[in-house]
N, C-alpha and C positions, 0 to 999 in steps of 0.2 A: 555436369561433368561429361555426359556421353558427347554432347556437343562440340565440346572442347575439344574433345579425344580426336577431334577431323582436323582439327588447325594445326599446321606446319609449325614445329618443335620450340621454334622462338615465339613466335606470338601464344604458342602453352606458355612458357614462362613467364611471358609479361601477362598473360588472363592470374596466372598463381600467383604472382607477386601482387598485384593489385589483391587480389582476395586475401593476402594474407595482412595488405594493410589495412583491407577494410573491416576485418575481426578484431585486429589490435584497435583501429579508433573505435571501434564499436565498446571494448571493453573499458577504453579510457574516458570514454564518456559518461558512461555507468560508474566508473569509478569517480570522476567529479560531481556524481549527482549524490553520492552516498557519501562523498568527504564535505558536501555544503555543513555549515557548522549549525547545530542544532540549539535552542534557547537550553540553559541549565535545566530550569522547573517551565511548568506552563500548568496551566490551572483553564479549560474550560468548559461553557455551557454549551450543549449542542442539544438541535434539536434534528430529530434524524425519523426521516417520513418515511416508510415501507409503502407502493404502490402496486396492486395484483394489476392484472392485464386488463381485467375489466373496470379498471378505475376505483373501486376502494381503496382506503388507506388506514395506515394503523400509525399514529405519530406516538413518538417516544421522547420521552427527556433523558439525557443523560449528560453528567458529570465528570469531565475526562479529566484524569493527571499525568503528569509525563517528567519525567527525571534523566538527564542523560549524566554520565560519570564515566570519567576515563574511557570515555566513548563508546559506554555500553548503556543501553535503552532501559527504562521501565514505564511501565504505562498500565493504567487505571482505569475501566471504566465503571462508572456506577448507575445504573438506570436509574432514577428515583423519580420516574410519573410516565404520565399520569396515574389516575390512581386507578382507572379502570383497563392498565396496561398490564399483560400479561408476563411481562418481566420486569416490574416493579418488584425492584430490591435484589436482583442478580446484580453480581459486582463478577468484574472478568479484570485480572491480572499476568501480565506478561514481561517478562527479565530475559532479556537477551545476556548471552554466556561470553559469546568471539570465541574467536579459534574456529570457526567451521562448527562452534557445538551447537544443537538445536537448543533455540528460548525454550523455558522454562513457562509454561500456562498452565494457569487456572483459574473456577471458576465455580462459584459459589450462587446457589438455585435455595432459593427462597422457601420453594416448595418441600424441599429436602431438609432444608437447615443444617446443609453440607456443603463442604468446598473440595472438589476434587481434580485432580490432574489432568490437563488433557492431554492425551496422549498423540504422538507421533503418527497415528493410525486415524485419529480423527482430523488432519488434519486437510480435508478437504471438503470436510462437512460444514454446514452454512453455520456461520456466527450469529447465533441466537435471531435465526429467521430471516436473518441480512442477506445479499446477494453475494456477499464476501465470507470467502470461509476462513478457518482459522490462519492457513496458511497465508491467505492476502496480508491479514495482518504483521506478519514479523516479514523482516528484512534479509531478504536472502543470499549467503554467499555467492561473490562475485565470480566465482570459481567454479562452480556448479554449473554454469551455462555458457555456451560459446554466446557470443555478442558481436554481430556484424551491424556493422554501419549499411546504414540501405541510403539515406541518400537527407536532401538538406530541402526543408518543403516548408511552406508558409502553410498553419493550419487555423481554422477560424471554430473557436467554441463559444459558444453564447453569446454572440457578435463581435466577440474580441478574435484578433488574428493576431497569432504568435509565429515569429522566425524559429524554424525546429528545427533538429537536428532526428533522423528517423532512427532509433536501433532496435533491431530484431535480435530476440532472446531464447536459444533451445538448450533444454538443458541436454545432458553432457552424461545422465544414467534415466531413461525416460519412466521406469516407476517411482523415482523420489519427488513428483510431481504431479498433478491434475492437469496439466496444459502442454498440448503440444507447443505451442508457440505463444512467447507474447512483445505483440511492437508497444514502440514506444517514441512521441511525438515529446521530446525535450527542449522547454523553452532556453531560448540561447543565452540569453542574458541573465537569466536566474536559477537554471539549471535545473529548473523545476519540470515534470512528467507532468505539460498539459492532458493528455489525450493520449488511451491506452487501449489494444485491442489483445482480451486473450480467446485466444484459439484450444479448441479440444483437439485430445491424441487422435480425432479422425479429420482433420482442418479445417474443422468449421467452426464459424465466430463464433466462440459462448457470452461473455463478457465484453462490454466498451465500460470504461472511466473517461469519464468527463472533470476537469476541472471549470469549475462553472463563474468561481472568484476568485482573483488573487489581491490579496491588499499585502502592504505593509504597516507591520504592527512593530512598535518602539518596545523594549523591553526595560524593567527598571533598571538595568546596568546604563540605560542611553540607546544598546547596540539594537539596529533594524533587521525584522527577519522577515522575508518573502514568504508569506501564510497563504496557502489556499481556505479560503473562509467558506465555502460550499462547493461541495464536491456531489456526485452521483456517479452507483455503476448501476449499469443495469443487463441483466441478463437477455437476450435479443432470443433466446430459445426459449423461453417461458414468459415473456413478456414482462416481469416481473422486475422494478425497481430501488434501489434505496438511496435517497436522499440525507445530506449530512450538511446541516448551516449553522458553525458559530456563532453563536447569539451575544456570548462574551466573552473576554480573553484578555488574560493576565501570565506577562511572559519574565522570566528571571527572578521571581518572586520567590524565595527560599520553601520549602514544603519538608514535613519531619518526615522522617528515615520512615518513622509508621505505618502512613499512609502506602507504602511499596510495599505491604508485606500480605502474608495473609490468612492474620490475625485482623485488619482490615476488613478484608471481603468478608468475613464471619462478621462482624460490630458492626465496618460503617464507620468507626473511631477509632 
C-alpha cells in the first residue's frame, strides 16, 4: 500500500479495484472448493507412516468413517495396529455444528479408558503425533479469512502437473489461529487443494501438503468422487513427516447412526 500511495489518484483506483476483485475471486474459489459434493458414508483403510528427520518411521493402521448430512461432517478415525503401535485403540471423533460453530471433538485414549473433549485450546496441538494438528482437521469458516486470488500457475507434484488456480488465506482475528498465512495451489478442473503451504505468525513456512494421488472412485449410488488417495504434510521446521495411503475404499455405503457417536470411541461397536 505505501507504494501505491505515490500513484496519481486514477491509477490508485484501478490498483483498488483490481485488488478488491482479487479477494472476491479468491473467496469464490474457496467457496467452490468447499461446495464440491461430498460421498454420503465412506468407509476406509489407511495406512498412515510418521517419518522423524533422521529417517525412522512409525507406520499406523487406521480405520476412517465419514458421514456427511445436511451438509454437516462427521468423521471417525480408529487406529487399530499395529499391535506394537502406541495408539492402538485411540478412536478420535469429530461433528461439525455450521453456523460459524466450532466441531465438536473427541477422543478416546486407550491408556485412560476414557473419551474426552478436546477443547478449543488444544487446537493447535499435533493429532496424536501427526504433523497435522486438530485444527488441520475440521473445515474452516469461509468468513474467518480474507482470500486473495494471487494468480493462475501450473504446479507439478509427484510428477503430475496440475492447472491451478493460487489463493492466499489470512485470517481476519490473528489468535483464533496457528498460521499466519496459508496458499493454496487448487486443481482447476476438480477443485481440489493439490499443494498447500502454511506459514507461521512470523512468515516462515511451517507446513507443505502434498497431494501425492488423485484417483477416481465410483461410489455405490454410480455417482464419481475425485479422491485424493495419498496424501503427506510435512513439517520443513522439524523435518518431520506424515504420510496417509488408502489401501481401500468404499464410498455411499449406508453406516449406523452408531458408529458417529461416542459411545463408539468407548466399544469400538
Amino acid at each position: 500500500m505505501k507504494a501505491i500511495k505515490t500513484i496519481v489518484a486514477s491509477a490508485l483506483a484501478l490498483s483498488l479495484t483490481a485488488v478488491a476483485f482479487a479477494d472476491q475471486k479468491g473467496k469464490d474459489i474457496i467457496q467452490q472448493v468447499l461446495d464440491v459434493e461430498d460421498p454420503s458414508f465412506s468407509q476406509t483403510a489407511v495406512v498412515m507412516t510418521l517419518t522423524e528427520k533422521n529417517g525412522s518411521t512409525d507406520i499406523r493402521n487406521v480405520k476412517q468413517y465419514g458421514r456427511t448430512a445436511n451438509g454437516l461432517k462427521a468423521i471417525v478415525m480408529d487406529f487399530v495396529g499395529p499391535g506394537s503401535s502406541k495408539v492402538k485403540g485411540t478412536r478420535f471423533l469429530l461433528q461439525e455444528n455450521g453456523n460459524g460453530k466450532d466441531d465438536d471433538k473427541f477422543i478416546y485414549m486407550p491408556d485412560l479408558k476414557s473419551t474426552r473433549r478436546v477443547s478449543t485450546a488444544d487446537g493447535s496441538k499435533a493429532f496424536v503425533g501427526t504433523d497435522a494438528s486438530y485444527d488441520d482437521l475440521s473445515t474452516r469458516d469461509i468468513d474467518k479469512d480474507e482470500h486473495t486470488f494471487i494468480g493462475e500457475e501450473k504446479k507439478t507434484v509427484n510428477g503430475t502437473t496440475y492447472d491451478c488456480w493460487v489463493v492466499s488465506s489470512k485470517s481476519k482475528n490473528a489468535n483464533d489461529t496457528q498460521y499466519g498465512e496459508k496458499k493454496q495451489w487448487i486443481y482447476k478442473d476438480q477443485l481440489i487443494p493439490v499443494y498447500a503451504e502454511l506459514y507461521d505468525k512470523k512468515g516462515q513456512l511451517l507446513k507443505v501438503l502434498e497431494v501425492l494421488k488423485l484417483q477416481d472412485v465410483t461410489g455405490a449410488t454410480g455417482k464419481v468422487y475425485h479422491t485424493p488417495m495419498t496424501a503427506s504434510m510435512k513439517n520443513v521446521q522439524t523435518g518431520h513427516s506424515t504420510k496417509l495411503e488408502i489401501k481401500q475404499i468404499v464410498l455411499d455405503k449406508q453406516l449406523p447412526s452408531k458408529v458417529f457417536t461416542q459411545n463408539f470411541l468407548s466399544t469400538g461397536k
